[in-house]
N, C-alpha and C positions, 0 to 999 in steps of 0.2 A: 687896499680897501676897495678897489675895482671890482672883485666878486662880492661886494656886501651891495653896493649901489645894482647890479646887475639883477642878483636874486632879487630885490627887492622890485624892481621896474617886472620882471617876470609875475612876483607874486601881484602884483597889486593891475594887472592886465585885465581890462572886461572881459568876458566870456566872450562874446560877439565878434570880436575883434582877434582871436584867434580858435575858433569852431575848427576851422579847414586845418591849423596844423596845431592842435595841441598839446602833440604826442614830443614835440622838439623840446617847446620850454618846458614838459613836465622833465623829459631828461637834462636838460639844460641847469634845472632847480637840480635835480639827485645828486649829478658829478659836481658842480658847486658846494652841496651840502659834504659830499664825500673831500672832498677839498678842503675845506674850513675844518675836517675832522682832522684832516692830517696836520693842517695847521695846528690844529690845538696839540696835539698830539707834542708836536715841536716845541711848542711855545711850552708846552707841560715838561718838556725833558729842560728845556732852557732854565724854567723856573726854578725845577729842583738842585741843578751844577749851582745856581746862583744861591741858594737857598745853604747849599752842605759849604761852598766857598763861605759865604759871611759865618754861616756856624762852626767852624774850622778858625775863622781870621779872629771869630770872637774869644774862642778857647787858647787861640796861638795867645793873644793880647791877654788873655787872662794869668796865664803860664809865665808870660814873661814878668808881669805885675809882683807876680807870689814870687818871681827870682830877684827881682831889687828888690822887696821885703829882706827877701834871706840876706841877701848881699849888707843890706844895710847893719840887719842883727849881728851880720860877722864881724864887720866893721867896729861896731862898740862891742863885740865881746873882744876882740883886739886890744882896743883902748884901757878895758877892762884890768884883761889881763897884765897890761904893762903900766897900771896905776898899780894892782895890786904886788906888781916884783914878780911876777910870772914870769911877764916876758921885757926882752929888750926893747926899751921904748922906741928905740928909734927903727927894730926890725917890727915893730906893733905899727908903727908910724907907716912903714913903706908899706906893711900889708894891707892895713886898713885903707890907705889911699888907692892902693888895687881893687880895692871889694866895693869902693866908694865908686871908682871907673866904671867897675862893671857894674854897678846900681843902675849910672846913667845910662851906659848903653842898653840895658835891659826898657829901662825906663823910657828911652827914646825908640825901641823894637816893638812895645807894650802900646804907645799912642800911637807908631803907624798900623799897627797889626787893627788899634782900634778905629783910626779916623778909614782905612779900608773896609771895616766891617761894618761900621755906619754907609759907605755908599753903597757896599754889597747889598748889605738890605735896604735900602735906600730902593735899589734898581729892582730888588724880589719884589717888594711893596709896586713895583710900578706892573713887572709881570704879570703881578696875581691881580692887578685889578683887569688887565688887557686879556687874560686865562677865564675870569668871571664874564667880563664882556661877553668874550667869543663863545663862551657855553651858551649864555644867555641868547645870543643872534643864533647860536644851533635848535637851539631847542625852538625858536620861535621862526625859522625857516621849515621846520621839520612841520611846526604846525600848519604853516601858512602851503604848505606842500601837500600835507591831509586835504583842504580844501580845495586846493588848486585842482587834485587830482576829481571830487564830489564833483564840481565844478564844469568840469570835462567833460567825465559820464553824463552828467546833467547834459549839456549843451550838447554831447552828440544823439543822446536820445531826443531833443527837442530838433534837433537839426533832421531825424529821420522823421519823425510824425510831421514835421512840417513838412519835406519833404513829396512825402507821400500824399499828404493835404491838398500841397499845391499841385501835383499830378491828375486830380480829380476832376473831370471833366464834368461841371453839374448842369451844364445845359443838355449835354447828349445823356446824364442820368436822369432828367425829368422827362426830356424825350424818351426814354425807354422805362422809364415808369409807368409814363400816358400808354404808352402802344403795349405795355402788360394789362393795363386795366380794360383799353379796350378791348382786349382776346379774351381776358374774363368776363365781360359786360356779354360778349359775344357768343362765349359757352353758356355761360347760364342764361339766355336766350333760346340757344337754340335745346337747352335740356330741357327749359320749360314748355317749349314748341313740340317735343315730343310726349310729353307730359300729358297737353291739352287733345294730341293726337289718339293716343292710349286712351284715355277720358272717354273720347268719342266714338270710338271702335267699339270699344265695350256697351254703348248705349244704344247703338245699330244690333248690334248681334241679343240685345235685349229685346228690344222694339219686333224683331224677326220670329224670337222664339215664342213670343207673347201671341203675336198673330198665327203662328201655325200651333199654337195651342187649342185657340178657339175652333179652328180648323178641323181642326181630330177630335175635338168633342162633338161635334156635329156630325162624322162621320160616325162614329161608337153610337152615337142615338140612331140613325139611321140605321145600322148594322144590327140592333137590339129590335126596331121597330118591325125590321124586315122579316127574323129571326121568329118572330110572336105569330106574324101572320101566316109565316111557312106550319107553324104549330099548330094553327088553327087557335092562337089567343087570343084574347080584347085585351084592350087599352091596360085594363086592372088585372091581366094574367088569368083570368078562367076562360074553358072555351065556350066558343060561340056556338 
């Protein structure tokens, strides 16, 4: 019964308590469980010798029962016969007290063959409740083994994201947060700074073309004014 207490201390183990090697007692639970099978296995062949033994002692004891029956009918057909002048009474007499002999010892082969087949099954009755047991602890190791195994995968997937968790360094992650934001703060500064630059360039070279506009319109009037008087025209185009 040492492997029922064992499996059992195994299934009923916190997770926590064996994360780092859980890989032993899930084998530990398997050849266990592989064990109790061969167990059963035994205890099933045991059952059955004990089971064909009492059905055998029952049939012997039954056999011998229907032989003191005959024995006894021969007996008074004997008697029969040397009441009715058949036979010699007194060879009726010796045989009948033969068949009478053999009655008993029939009779006495008939209750050992039975007080034997009463313990035989006596002792099958004890096997098949220890063959029920043992199915039952199988099939409820097998289950407590499905979980065992959830169990496991569970806790070493938790065992890895913690893991990992605890390896995270969130102070030097906030520091390198802050010093990304600040390089963005710093680009988008300095794109805006060109932005404002571009803005003003373009307002110069406006401001520039505006004045040598007026420039050249005054020179074209002069050029036109000059032009008239070389023609000999007035102000209103006819000459002078």
């Amino acid at each position: 019964m040492g492997i029922f207490s064992r499996i059992f201390k195994v299934a009923q183990a916190e997770s926590h308590s064996v994360v780092d090697k859980l890989e032993n007692p899930i084998k530990m639970t398997e050849q266990g469980i592989r064990d109790l099978k061969l167990d059963l296995q035994g205890a099933m062949k045991s059952l059955a010798e004990v089971k064909a033994s009492a059905i055998r002692m029952k049939k012997d004891g039954t056999a011998q029962k229907s032989l003191s029956t005959d024995y006894e009918r021969k007996a008074m057909a004997l008697l029969q016969r040397a009441q009715s002048g058949d036979l010699d009474g007194g060879e009726a007499d010796r045989l009948a007290t033969e068949a009478l002999s053999r009655k008993e010892e029939a009779d006495k082969r008939a209750r050992e063959y039975l007080t034997n087949y009463e313990n035989q099954q006596k002792m099958a009755d004890q096997l098949q409740s220890k063959v029920n047991k043992l199915k039952q602890a199988i099939g409820k190791y097998e289950n407590e083994l499905i979980t065992l195994k959830a169990r496991a995968k569970t806790a070493e997937s938790m065992k890895k994201i913690n893991k990992q968790m605890a390896s995270i360094d969130s102070s030097s992650t906030v520091a390198m947060l802050e010093r990304m934001k600040e390089k963005v703060n710093e680009e988008e500064s300095l794109a805006e700074a060109y932005g404002e630059l571009g803005d003003a360039g373009a307002s110069v070279d406006e401001e520039i073309d505006k004045a040598l506009e007026g420039a050249k319109a005054e020179e074209v009037s002069d050029s036109l004014a000059a032009l008239k008087a070389k023609m000999g025209l007035n102000a209103g185009g006819e000459k002078a």
